[in-house]
C-alpha positions in Angstrom: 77.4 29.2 20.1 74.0 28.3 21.8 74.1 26.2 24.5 70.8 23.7 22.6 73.6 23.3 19.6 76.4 21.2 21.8 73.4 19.2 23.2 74.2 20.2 26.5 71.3 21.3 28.8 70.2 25.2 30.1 72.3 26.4 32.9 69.5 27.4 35.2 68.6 26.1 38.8 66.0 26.1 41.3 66.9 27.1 45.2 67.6 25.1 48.1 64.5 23.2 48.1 63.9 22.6 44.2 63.8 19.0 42.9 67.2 20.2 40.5 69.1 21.4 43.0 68.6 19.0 45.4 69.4 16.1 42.3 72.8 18.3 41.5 73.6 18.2 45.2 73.3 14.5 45.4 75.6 13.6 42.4 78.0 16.2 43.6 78.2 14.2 46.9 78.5 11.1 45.0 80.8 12.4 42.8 83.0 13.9 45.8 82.9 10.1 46.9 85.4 9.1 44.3 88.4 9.5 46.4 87.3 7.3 49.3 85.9 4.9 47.7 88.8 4.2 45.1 91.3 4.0 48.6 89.1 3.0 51.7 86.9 0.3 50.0 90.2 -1.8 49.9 91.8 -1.2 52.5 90.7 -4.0 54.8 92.4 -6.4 52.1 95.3 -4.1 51.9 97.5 -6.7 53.8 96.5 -9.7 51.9 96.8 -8.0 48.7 100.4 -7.7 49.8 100.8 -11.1 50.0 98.7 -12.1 46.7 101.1 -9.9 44.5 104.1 -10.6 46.8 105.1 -7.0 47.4 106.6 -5.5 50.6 104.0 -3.1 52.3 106.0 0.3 51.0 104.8 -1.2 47.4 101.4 -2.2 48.2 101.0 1.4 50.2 102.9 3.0 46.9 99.4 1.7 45.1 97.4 4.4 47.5 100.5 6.7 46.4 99.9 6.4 42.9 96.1 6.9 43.1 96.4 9.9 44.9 99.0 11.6 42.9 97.0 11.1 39.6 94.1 12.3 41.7 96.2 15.4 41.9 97.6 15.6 38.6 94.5 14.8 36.6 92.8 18.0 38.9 95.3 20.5 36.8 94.3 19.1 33.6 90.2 18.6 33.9 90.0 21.4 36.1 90.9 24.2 33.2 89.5 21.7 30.7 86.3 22.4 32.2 86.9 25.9 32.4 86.8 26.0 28.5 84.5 23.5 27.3 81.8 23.1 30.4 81.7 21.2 33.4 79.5 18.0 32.0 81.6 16.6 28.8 85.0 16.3 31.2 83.0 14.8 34.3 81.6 12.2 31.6 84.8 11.3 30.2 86.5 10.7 33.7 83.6 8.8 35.1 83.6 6.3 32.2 87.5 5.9 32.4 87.3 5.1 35.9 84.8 1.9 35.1 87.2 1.1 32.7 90.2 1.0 34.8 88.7 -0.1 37.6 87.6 -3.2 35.8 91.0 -3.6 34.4 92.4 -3.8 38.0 90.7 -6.9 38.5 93.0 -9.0 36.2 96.5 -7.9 37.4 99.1 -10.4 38.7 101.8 -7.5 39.2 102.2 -5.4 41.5 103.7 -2.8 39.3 100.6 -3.0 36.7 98.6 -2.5 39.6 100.2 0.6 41.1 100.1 1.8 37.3 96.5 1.2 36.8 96.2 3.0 40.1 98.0 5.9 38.8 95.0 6.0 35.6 92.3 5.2 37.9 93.1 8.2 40.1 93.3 10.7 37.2 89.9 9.3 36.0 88.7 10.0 39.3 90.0 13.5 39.4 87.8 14.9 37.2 84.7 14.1 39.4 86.7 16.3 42.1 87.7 18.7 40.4 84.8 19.5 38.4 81.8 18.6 41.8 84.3 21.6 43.1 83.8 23.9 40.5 80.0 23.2 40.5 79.8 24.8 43.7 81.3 27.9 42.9 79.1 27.9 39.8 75.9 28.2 41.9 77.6 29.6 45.1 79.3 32.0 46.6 80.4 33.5 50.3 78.4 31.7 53.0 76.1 30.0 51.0 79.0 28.3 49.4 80.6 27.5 52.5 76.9 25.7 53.6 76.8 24.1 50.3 80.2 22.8 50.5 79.5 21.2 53.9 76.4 19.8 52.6 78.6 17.6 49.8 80.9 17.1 52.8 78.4 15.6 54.7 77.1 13.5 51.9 80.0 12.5 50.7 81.7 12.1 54.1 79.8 8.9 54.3 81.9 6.7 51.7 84.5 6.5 54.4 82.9 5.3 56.8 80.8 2.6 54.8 83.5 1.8 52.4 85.6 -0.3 54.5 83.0 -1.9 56.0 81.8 -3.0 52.4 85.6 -3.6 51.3 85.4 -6.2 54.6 82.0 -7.7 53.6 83.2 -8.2 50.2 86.2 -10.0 51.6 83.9 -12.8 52.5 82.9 -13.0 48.7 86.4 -13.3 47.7 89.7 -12.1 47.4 90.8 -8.1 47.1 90.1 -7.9 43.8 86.1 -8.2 44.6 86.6 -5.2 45.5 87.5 -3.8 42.5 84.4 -5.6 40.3 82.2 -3.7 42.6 84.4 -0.3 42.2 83.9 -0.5 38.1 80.0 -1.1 38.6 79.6 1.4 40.8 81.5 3.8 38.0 79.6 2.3 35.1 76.4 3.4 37.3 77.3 7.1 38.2 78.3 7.0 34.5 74.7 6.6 33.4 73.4 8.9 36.6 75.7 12.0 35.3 74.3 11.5 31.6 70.8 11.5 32.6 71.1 13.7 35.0 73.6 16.0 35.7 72.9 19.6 33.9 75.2 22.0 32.7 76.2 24.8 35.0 79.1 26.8 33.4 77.2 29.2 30.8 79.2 29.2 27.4 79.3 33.3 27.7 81.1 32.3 31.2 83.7 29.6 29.6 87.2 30.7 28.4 90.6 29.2 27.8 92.8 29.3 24.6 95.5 26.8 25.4 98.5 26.0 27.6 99.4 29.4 27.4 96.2 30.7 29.1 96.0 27.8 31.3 99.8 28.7 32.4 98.5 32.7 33.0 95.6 31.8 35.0 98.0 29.3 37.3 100.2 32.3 37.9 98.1 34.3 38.7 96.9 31.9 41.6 99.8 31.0 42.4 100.8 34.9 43.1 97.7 35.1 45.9 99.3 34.4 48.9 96.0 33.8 50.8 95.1 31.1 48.1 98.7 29.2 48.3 98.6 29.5 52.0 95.4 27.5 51.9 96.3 25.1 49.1 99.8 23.9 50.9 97.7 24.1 54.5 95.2 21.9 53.3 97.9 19.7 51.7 99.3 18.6 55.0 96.9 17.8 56.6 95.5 15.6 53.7 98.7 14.6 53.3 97.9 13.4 57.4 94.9 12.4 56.6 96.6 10.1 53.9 98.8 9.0 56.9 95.7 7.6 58.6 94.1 5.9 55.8 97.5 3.7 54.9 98.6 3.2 58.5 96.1 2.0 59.9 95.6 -1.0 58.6 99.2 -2.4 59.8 98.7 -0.5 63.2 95.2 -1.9 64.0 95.2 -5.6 62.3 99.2 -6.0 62.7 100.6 -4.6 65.8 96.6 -4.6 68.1 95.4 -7.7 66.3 92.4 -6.3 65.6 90.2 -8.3 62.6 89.2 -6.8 59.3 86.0 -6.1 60.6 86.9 -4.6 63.4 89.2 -2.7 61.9 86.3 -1.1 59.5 84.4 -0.2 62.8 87.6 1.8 64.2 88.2 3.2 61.0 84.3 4.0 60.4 84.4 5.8 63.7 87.3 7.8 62.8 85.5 8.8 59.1 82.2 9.7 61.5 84.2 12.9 62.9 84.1 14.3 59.2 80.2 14.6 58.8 79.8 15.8 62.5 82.1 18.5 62.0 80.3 19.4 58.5 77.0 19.6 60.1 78.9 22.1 62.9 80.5 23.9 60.1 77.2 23.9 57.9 75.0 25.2 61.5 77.7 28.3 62.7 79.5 29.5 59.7 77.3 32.5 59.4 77.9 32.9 63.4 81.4 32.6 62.9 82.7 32.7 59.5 84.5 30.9 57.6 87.8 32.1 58.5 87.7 32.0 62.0 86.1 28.3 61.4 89.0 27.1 59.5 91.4 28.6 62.0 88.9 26.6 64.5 90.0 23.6 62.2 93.9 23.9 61.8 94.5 24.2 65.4 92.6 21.2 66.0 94.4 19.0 63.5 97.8 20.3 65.2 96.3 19.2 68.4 95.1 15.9 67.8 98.8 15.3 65.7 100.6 16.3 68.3 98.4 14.4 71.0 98.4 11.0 68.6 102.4 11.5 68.6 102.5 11.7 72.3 100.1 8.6 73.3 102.0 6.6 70.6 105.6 7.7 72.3 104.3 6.2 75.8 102.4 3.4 74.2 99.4 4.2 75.8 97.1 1.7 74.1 94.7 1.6 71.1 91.8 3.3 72.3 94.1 6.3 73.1 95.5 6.0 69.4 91.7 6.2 68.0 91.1 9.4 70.1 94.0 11.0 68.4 93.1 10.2 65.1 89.8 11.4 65.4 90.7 14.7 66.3 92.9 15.1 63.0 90.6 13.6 61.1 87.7 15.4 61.9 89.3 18.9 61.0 88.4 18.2 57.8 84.9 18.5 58.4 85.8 22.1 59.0 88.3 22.5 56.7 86.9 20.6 53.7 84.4 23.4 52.9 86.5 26.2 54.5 89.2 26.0 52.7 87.3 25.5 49.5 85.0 28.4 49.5 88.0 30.9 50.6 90.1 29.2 48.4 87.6 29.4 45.2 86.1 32.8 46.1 87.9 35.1 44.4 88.6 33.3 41.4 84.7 32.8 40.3 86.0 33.0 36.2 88.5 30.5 36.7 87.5 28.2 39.5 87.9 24.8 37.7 91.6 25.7 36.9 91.8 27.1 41.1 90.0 24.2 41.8 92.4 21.5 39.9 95.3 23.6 41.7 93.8 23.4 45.2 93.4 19.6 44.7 96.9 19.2 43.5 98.1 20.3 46.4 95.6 18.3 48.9 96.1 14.7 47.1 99.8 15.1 46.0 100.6 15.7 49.4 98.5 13.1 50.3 100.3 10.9 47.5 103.7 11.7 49.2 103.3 11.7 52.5 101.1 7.8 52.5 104.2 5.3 51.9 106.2 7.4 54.5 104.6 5.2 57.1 105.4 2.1 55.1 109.4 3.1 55.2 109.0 4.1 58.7 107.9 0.3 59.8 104.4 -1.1 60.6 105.2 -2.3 64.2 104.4 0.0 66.0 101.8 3.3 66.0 104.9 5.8 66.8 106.1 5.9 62.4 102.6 6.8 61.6 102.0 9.1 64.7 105.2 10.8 64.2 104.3 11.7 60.4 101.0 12.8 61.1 102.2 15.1 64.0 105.1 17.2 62.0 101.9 17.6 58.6 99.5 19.0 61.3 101.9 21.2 63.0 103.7 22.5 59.9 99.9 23.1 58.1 98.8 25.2 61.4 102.2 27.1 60.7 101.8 27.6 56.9 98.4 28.3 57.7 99.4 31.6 60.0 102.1 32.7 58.0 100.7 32.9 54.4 96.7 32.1 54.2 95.4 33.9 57.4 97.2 37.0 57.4 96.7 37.3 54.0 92.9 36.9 54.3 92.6 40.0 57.3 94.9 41.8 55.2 92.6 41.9 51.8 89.4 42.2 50.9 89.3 38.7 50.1 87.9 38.5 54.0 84.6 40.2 52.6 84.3 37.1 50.2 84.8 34.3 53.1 84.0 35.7 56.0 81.4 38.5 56.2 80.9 38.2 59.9 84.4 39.3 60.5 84.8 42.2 57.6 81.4 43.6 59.2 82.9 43.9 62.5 86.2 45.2 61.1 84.4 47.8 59.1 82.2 49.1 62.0 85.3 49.3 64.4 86.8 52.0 61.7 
């Protein structure tokens, strides 16, 4: 079928510099935003949306819970989905539900309904994640995918540290649910941005897919390449960490320090900051490096920072000590965000929406899990959070070294992700 029938636009590109490229790269970093913005935004009202819908804070954490799983979920479905039918027509229809929904979360007066309507917003949102994912690996590959991925990482690295911030100023508008009005404009705009414009980039000669059963033969396959599972369940820790953070926080810094909203969005702003420092690193001395060494680089620093967050908490050391600690585990993921993906993704170039969706399952249903374990723990103290956060990092550096790194020197899946170290392997034989 010919691409000018379905009304979708020519899959060609410009490089680095063109005006097309340079548009795609900026709606791919918005896109990639979704996840922040849906979660961080309201944060700072977290607590007194615990008290509006008079829920305990496990249930008004269970609503980051929620979005975050159906971030995962809806990966596995728009992921082959796009696979099969293009990348623009799915990214459409998740960025309009999300407007929708997010709309819809304005009116509740359950708790329940809300963490529902978080579960729908967060598989809206997954297909903007999912598919900006699959874009990449569409136009890039090896290093150059690696630098792209840091780019969006960059980009969209700065919705964390501005949403709260916003969720905080908004606050003085009104209650929480401000917060949402502003979350369903902000979807109905990307909505019209993607339709005008945001190009195809999955040729139809490149698109496959026949049903479940294909969709079920491709996951197998993935989830047979031990280098690729390695890195999805890695990665999934320390989201799952990362998760941690983002619904801790809140209680540690405004209950236990008595720290204001505001000033809560400043701590948790500098925290986010780590992320887009660590991308520009990653981005400047991945083709010094490599990507695999780099994301080695980025799992023992998350282990280190968890481990160092546990201990400061333990002795009670003080807030600033707390911040330090987070910061370090945090700011992995500037490393890890487009490490992981371009290893993750670079074998599986014919099926990277359905790799993709997998890869994201992992991150944000971990995520989904680990969140309300801080909640159960207690919100008096830093030590619940800290402790979670320590035993994700640790057991992602683990999972790391026993499945995805050794499986990576092993194959030539190396050659793919890191071609400074296959160039040096190959001219010591």
């Amino acid at each position: 079928m010919d691409a000018s029938a379905t009304g979708e636009r020519p899959t060609r590109f410009e490089n680095e510099g063109g005006k097309v490229f340079v548009r795609i790269v900026f709606l791919l970093g918005a896109l990639s935003a979704f996840a922040p913005l849906s979660i961080d935004t309201y944060l700072p009202g977290l607590p007194s949306l615990t008290r509006s819908l008079h829920a305990s804070p496990a249930a008004a954490q269970l609503s980051i819970t929620a979005c975050l799983i159906g971030l995962g979920a809806g990966q596995l479905v728009f992921g082959p989905i796009s696979d099969r039918f293009g990348r623009r027509r799915p990214l459409l229809c998740g960025v309009i539900c999300f407007a929708v929904v997010s709309f819809a979360c304005v009116f509740v007066q359950s708790i329940w309904v809300f963490i529902g309507l978080r579960f729908i917003q967060g598989l809206a949102g997954s297909a903007a994640l999912v598919i900006s994912r699959a874009v990449v690996r569409d136009l890039r590959s090896g290093v150059a995918a690696v630098r792209l991925f840091a780019l969006l990482t960059i980009v969209s690295g700065a919705a964390p540290l501005i949403a709260p911030i916003i969720g905080a100023q908004l606050l003085h508008l009104g209650t929480w649910r401000v917060v949402f009005v502003a979350l369903g404009i902000l979807g109905a705009l990307l909505v019209l941005a993607t339709h005008w414009f945001f190009p195809e980039t999955l040729a139809v000669e490149n698109r496959h897919g026949q049903g479940l059963r294909s969709n079920f033969a491709v996951f197998h396959r993935l989830v047979l390449d031990d280098s690729f599972v390695g890195l999805a369940l890695a990665s999934g820790f320390v989201y799952g960490a990362l998760f941690c953070f983002i619904s801790g926080t809140p209680y540690v810094v405004e209950v236990v320090y008595r720290v204001s909203p505001s000033g809560f969005s400043a701590i948790f702003a500098l925290v986010e900051a780590g992320i887009i420092v660590f991308g520009l690193l990653t981005r400047h001395f991945v083709e010094r490096i490599g990507a695999l060494r780099l994301s080695t680089i980025g799992f023992f620093g998350a282990a280190l920072g968890g481990v160092g967050l546990y201990v400061v908490a333990r002795l009670n050391s003080g807030l600033v000590l707390i911040v330090i600690g987070l910061f370090l585990v945090v700011s992995s993921l500037g490393v890890l965000i487009p490490t992981v993906s371009a290893l993750a993704l670079g074998a599986h170039r014919l099926d990277a929406g359905s790799a993709s969706g997998l890869l994201g399952v992992a991150q944000f249903v971990m995520g989904g899990l680990a969140a309300p374990l801080v909640g159960v723990a207690g919100v008096h103290s830093a030590l619940p959070m800290a402790t979670v956060i320590a035993v994700l990092t640790v057991a992602a550096l683990i999972t790391y070294i026993a499945l995805a790194h050794q499986g990576f020197v092993n194959t030539s899946l190396a050659a793919i992700g890191d071609q400074t170290m296959t160039h040096n392997r190959m001219r010591s034989t």
